[in-house]
N, C-alpha and C positions, 0 to 999 in steps of 0.2 A: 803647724802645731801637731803633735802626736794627738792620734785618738786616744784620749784621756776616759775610762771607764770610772766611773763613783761606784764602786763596787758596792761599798756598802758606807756609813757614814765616815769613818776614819780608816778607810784604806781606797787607794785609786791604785790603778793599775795604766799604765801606760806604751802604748804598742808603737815600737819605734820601726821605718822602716828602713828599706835597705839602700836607699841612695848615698849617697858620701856629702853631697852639697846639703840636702835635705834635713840630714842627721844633727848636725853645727846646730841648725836653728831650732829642731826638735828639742833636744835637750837644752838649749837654751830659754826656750818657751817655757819648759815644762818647771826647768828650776826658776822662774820668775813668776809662775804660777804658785809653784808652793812657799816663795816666801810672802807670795798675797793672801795664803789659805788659813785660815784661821779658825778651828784650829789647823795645826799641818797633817793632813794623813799620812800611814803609812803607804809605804810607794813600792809597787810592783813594774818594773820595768822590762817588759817582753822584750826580747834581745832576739828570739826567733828568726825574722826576716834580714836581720846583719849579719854581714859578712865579713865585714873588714870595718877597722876604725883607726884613726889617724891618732897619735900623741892631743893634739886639742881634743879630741873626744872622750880620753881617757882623764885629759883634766876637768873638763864639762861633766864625768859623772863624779870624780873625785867632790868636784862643788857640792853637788846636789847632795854626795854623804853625808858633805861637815852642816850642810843646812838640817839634814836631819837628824845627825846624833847631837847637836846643839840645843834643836827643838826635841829631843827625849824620845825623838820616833825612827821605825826599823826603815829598810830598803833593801830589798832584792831581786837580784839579776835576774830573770827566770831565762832558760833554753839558750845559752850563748851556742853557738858553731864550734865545732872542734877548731877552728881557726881562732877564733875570737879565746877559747880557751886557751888553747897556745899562746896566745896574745899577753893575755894574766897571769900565766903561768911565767913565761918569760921576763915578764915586768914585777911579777913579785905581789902584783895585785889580789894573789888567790888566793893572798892571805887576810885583806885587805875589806874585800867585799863577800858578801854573804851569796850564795849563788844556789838556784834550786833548778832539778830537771827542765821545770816547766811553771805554766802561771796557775795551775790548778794545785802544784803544792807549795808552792811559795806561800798562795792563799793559805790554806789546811797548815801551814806555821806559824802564818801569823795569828788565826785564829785561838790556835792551843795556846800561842806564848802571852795572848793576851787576857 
């Protein structure tokens, strides 16, 4: 499971790491987690330590979006790699997902927008 942070009461942050096997189950954990959460927090997902991501991993966060714009709550990508960018850009995803330097302003957005 990713180290899941309760940042505060309706927002976690979740720090994904860099293995390719590892990832699958991260993200799978983590969207099983928040269809348990109740309510659902907003979701900050450190993208930091990734490097590469497979098409399955791209539909495992696609999931975790539609759980959250369903449940009426944000999610954003914090720090992807210039690869990982490439990655979104390529796939048209850039448009798709909400994406912030890092996890301290993704935070400081969702703060304001709330």
């Amino acid at each position: 499971m990713p180290p899941i942070q309760h940042w505060s009461d309706d927002i976690w942050v979740a720090q994904l790491q860099a293995d390719q096997v590892s990832l699958t189950d991260e993200l799978d954990q983590l969207y099983q987690s928040l269809q348990q959460a109740e309510p659902m927090p907003h979701v900050v997902i450190d993208m930091t330590n990734v490097k590469h991501m497979a098409s399955s991993h791209l539909s495992q966060l696609l999931q975790i979006r539609k759980e959250a714009i369903t449940r009426d709550h944000k999610l954003r990508l914090a720090g992807p790699s210039d690869q990982l960018w490439a990655l979104f850009l390529t796939t048209g995803l850039d448009k798709v997902f909400t994406f912030t330097e890092d996890v301290s302003t993704a935070l400081a957005g969702l703060q304001i927008e709330q």
